[in-house]
C-alpha positions as CSV (number, residue, x, y, z in Angstrom):
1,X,7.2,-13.9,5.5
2,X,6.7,-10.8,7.5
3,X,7.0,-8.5,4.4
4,X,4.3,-10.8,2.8
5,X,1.9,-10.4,5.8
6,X,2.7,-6.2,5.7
7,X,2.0,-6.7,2.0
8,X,-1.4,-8.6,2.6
9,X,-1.9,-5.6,5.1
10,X,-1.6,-3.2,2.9
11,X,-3.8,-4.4,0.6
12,X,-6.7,-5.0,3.2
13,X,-6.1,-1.0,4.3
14,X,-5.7,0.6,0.9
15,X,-9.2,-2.0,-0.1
16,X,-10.8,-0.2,2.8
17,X,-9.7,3.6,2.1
18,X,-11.0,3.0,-1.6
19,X,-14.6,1.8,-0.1
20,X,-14.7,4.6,2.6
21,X,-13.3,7.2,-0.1
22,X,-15.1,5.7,-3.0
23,X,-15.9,8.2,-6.0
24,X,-13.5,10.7,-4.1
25,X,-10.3,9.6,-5.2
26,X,-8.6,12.2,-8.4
27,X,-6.5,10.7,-11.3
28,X,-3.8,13.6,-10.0
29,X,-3.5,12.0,-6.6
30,X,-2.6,8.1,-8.1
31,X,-0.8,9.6,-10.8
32,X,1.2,12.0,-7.8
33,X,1.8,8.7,-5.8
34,X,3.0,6.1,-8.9
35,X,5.4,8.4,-9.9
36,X,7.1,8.8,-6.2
37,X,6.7,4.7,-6.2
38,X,8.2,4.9,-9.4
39,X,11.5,6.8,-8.1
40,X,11.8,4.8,-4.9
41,X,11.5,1.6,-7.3
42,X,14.4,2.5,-9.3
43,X,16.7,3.3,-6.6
44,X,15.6,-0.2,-4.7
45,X,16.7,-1.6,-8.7
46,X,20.1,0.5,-9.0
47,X,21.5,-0.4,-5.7
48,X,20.8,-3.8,-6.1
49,X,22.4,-4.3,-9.7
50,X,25.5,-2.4,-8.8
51,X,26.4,-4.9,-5.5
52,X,27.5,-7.4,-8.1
53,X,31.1,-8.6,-7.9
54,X,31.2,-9.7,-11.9
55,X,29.6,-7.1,-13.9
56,X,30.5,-9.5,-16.9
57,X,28.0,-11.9,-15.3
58,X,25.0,-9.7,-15.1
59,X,25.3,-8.8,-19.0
60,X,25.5,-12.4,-20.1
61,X,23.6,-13.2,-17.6
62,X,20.7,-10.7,-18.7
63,X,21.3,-10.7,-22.5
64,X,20.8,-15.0,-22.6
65,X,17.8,-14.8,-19.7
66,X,16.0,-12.5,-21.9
67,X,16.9,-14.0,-25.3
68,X,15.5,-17.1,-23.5
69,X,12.4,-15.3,-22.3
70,X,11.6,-13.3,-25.6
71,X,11.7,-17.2,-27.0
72,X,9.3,-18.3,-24.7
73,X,7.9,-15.3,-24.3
74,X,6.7,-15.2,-20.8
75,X,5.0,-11.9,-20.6
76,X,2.5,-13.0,-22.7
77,X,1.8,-16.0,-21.2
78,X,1.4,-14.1,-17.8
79,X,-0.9,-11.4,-19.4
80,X,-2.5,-15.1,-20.9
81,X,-3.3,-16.3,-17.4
82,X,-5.1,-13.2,-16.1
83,X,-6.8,-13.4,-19.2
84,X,-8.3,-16.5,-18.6
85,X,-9.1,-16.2,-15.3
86,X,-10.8,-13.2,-16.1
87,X,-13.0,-15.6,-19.3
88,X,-13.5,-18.1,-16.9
89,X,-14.9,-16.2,-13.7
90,X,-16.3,-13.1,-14.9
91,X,-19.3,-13.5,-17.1
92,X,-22.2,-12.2,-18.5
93,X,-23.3,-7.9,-17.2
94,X,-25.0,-9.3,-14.4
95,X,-21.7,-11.0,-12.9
96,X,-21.1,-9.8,-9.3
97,X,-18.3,-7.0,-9.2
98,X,-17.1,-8.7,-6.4
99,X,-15.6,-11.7,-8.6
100,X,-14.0,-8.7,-11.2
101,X,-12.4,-6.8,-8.2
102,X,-10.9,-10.6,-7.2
103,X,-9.5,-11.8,-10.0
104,X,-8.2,-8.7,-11.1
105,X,-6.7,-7.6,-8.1
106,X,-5.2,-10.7,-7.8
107,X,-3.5,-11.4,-10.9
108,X,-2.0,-7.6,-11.0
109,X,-0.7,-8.3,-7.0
110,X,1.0,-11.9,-8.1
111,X,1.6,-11.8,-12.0
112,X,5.0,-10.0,-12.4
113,X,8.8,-9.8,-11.6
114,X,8.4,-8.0,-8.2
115,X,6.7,-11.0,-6.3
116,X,9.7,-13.4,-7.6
117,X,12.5,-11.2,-7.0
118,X,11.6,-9.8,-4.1
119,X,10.7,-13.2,-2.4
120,X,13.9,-14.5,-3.6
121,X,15.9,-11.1,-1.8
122,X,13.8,-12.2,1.5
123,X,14.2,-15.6,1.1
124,X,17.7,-16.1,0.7
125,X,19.1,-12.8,1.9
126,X,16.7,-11.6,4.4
127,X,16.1,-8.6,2.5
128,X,12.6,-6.7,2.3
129,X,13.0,-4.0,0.5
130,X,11.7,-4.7,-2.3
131,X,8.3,-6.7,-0.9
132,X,7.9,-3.9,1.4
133,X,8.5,-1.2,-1.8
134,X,5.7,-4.3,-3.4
135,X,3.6,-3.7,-0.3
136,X,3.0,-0.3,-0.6
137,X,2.4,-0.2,-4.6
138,X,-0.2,-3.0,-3.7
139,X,-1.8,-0.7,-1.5
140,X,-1.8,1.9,-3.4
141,X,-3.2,0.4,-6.4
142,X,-6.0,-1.4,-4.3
143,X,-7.5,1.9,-3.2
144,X,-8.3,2.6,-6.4
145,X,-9.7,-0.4,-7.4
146,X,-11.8,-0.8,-4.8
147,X,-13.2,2.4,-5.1
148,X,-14.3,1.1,-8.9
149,X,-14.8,-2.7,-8.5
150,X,-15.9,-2.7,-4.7
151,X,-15.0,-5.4,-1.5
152,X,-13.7,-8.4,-3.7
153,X,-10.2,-6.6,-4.1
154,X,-9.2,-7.2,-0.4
155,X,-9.9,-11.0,-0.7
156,X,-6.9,-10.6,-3.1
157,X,-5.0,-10.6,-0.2
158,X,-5.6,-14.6,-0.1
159,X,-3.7,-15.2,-3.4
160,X,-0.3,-12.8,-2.2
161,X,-0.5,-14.5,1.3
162,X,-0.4,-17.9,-0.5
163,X,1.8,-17.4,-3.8
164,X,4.7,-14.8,-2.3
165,X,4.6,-16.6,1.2
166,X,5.4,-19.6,-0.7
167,X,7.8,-18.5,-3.0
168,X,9.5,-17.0,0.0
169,X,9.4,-20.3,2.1
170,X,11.3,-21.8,-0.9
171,X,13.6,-19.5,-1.9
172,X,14.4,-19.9,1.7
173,X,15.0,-23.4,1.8
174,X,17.2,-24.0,-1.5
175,X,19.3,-20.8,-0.8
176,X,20.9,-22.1,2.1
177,X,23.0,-24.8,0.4
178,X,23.9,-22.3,-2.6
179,X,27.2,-20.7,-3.4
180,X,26.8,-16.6,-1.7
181,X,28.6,-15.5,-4.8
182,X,25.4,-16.7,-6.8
183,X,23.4,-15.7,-4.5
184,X,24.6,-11.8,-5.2
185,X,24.6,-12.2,-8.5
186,X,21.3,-13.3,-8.7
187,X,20.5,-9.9,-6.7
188,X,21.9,-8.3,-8.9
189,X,20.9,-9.5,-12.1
190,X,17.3,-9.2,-10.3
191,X,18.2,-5.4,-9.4
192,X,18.9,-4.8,-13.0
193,X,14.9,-6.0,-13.6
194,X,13.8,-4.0,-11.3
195,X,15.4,-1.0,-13.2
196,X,13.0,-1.9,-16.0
197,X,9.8,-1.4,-14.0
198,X,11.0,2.0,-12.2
199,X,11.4,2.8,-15.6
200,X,7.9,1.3,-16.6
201,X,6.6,2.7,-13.9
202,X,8.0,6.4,-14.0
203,X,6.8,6.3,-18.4
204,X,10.3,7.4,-19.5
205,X,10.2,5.1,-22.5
206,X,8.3,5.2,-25.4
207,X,7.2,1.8,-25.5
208,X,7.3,-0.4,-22.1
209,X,10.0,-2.8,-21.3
210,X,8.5,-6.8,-20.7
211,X,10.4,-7.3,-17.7
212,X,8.9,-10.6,-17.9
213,X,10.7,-11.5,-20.3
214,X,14.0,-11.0,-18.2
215,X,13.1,-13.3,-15.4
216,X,15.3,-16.5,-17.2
217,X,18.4,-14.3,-16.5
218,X,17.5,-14.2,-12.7
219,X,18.3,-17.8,-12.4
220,X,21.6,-17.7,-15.1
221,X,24.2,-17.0,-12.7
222,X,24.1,-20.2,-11.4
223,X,25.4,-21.8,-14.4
224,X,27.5,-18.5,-15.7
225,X,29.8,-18.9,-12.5
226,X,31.0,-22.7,-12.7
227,X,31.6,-22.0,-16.5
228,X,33.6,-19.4,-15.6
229,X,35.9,-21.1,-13.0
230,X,35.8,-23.9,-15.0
231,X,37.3,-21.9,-18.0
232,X,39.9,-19.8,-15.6
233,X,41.3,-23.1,-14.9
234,X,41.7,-24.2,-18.5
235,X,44.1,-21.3,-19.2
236,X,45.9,-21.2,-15.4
């Protein structure tokens, strides 16, 4: 939890920078800042993916996870939530900006494949660095949007206290009786994500990766590695 409460922190700080230093903030400096975020994001991502122990697990792992999630296609069914929140609270010009800076603060803090794997590397492997790397992204982004949709973006802090707290509670709770072996898988097949939104992130691509779509593979491991076994002792 305590990288959830620096998170919520960081949001209530960066909320309060953008209101001191509203209508002073350059495009260069955010721009400056994402891209070092960026960096550190990928490396968080790369030394993940390469602690796995079954490199052949990660690829199916990924390859089936995301075949499943372009099915479903989750991505759009996130950006379809903060969508609908935004229909459903924010109406009409004369709509408070304090209800836009909410909802849309809070659905960019919680919507995406950070919050998950990250709260899954704290709560099963006590691991922060990705929250905290979450944290600071959060805090980032909030000056800005507090300097443009005002005060409502630090009650966004509610919704990441609530939603990554609890993932991390659970995460907590059902890794302990799981096999460690899927456990680091999982990590890494997380840290292979987390490659995708460094790379987001950073613009290298021409068109952006929908890491959301990848989050299936995340949980694949726990099936890939009792297959497996199971199959090694077919042809022992």
């Amino acid at each position: 939890m305590i990288a959830t409460v620096i998170n919520v922190v960081l949001i209530l700080l960066g909320s309060f920078l953008g209101l001191l230093f509203k209508n002073r903030i350059s495009a260069r400096f955010a721009s400056g800042i994402t891209f070092a975020l960026g960096l550190c994001v990928l490396g968080i991502g790369i030394s993940s993916m390469i602690s796995t122990a079954d490199t052949l697990c990660v690829i199916v792992c990924m390859v089936i996870g995301t075949l499943l999630g372009e099915l479903i296609d989750i991505e759009k069914r996130m950006d379809s939530v903060g969508t609908l929140l935004r229909r459903k609270l924010i109406r009409g010009e004369g709509n408070s900006r304090f209800v836009e800076g909410f909802v849309n603060a809070s659905v960019l803090f919680c919507v995406g494949a950070m919050a998950i794997n990250g709260s899954m590397e704290a709560g099963m492997n006590g691991n922060y660095d990705i929250l905290i790397s979450k944290a600071v992204i959060d805090g980032v982004t909030s000056i800005t949007f507090a300097a443009a949709m005002g005060v409502g973006v630090a009650f966004a802090a509610l919704p990441i206290l609530l939603y990554q707290g609890g993932l991390t509670l659970i995460f907590s709770a059902v890794g302990q009786g799981m096999d460690p072996a899927a456990v680091t898988e999982m990590s890494a097949v997380g840290g292979t994500i987390i490659v995708g939104i460094g790379l987001n992130m950073l613009g290298l691509l021409k068109e952006k990766l929908r890491v959301g779509n990848m989050l299936p593979a995340i949980f694949l491991p726990l099936a890939y590695l009792p297959l497996r076994d199971w199959l090694a002792g077919l042809m022992a």
